[in-house]
C-alpha positions as CSV (number, residue, x, y, z in Angstrom):
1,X,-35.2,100.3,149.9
2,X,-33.2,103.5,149.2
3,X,-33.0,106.8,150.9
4,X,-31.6,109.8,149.0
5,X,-30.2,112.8,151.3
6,X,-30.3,116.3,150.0
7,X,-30.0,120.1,150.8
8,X,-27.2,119.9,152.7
9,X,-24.5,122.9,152.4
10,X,-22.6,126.0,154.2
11,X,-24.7,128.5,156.0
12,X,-23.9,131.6,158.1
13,X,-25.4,131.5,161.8
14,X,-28.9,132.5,161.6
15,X,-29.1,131.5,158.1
16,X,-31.6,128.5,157.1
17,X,-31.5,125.7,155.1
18,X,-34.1,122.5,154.4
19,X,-33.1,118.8,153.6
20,X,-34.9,116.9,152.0
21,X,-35.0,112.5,151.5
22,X,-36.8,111.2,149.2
23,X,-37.5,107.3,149.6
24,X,-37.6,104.6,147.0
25,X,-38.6,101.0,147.3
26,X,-40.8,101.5,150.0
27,X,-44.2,103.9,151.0
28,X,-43.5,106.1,154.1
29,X,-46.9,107.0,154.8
30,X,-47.2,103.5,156.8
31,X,-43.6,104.0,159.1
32,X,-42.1,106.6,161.3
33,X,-39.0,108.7,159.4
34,X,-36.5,110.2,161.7
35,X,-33.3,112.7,161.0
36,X,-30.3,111.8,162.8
37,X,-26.8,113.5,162.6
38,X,-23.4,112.9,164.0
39,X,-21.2,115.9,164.4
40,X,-17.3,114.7,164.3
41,X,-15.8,112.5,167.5
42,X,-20.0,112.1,168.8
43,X,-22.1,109.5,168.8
44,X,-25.5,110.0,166.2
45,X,-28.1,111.1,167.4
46,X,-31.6,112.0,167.2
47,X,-32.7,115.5,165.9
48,X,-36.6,114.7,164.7
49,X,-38.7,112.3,164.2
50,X,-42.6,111.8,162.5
51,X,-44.7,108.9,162.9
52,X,-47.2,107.8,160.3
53,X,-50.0,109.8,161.8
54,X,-47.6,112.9,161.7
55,X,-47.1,113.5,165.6
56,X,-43.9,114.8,165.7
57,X,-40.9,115.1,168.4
58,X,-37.4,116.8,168.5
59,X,-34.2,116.2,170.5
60,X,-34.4,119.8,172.8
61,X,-31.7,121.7,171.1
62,X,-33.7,122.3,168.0
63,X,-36.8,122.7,169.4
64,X,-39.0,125.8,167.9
65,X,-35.9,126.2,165.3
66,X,-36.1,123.0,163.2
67,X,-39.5,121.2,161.5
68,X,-39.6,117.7,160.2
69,X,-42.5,116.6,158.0
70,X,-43.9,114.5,155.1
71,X,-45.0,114.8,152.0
72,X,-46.6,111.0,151.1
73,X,-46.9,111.7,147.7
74,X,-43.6,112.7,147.1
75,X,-42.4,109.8,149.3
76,X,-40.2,112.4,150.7
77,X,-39.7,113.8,154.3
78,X,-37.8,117.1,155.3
79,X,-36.0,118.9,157.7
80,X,-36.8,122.4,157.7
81,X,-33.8,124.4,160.1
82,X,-34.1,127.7,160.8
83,X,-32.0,130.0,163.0
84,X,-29.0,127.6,162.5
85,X,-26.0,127.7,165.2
86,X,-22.7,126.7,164.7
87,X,-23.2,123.5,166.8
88,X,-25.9,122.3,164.6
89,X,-22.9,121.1,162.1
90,X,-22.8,117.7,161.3
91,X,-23.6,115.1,159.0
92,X,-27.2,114.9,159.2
93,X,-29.1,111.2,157.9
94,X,-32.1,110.5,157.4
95,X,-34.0,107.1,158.7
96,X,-36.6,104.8,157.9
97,X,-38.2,102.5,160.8
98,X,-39.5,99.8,158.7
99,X,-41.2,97.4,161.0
100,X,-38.4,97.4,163.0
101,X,-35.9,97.5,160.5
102,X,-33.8,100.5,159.9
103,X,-33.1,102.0,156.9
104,X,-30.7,105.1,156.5
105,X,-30.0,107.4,153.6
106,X,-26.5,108.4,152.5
107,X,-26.0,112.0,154.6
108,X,-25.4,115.2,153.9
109,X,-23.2,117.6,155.5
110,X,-24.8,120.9,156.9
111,X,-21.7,123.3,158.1
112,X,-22.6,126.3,159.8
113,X,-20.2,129.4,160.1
114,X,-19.5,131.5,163.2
């Protein structure tokens, strides 16, 4: 199983951007996908998640701002972020919850200027 991160990059405050992961080796359409990210001397941590039947739910910071979803025939989930804020910068993963076992993709930065 394989993840592949994309989209990352450097926005202004405001500005958007939307990752996307595309999945190999495995169907998503079956197993929640989640995007994590760690911002430099923190812990990872949850930012969105979507199970198989597409009920979403987001860590409270990004909230109304940021929209994960699927596209099963793509095999690819994204992360849609809007009205980004400097302390949305971080390396942001995606995840696979594979019955039970996690899979994660490689990262991507997303850097957001004051």
């Amino acid at each position: 199983v394989q993840l592949q991160a994309s989209g990352g990059g450097l926005v202004q405050a405001g500005g958007s951007l939307r990752l996307s992961c595309v999945v190999s080796g495995s169907v998503i359409s079956i197993n929640p996908m989640a995007w994590y990210r760690q911002a430099p001397g923190k812990q990872r941590e949850l930012v969105a998640r979507i199970t198989s039947s597409s009920k979403t739910n987001y860590e409270d910071s990004v909230k109304g701002r940021f929209t994960i979803s699927r596209e099963n025939a793509k095999n690819t989930v994204y992360l849609q972020m809007n009205s980004l804020k400097p302390e949305d910068t971080a390396v942001y993963y995606c995840n696979l919850d594979r019955w039970g076992t996690d899979f994660w993709g490689q990262g991507t930065q997303v850097t957001v200027s004051s």
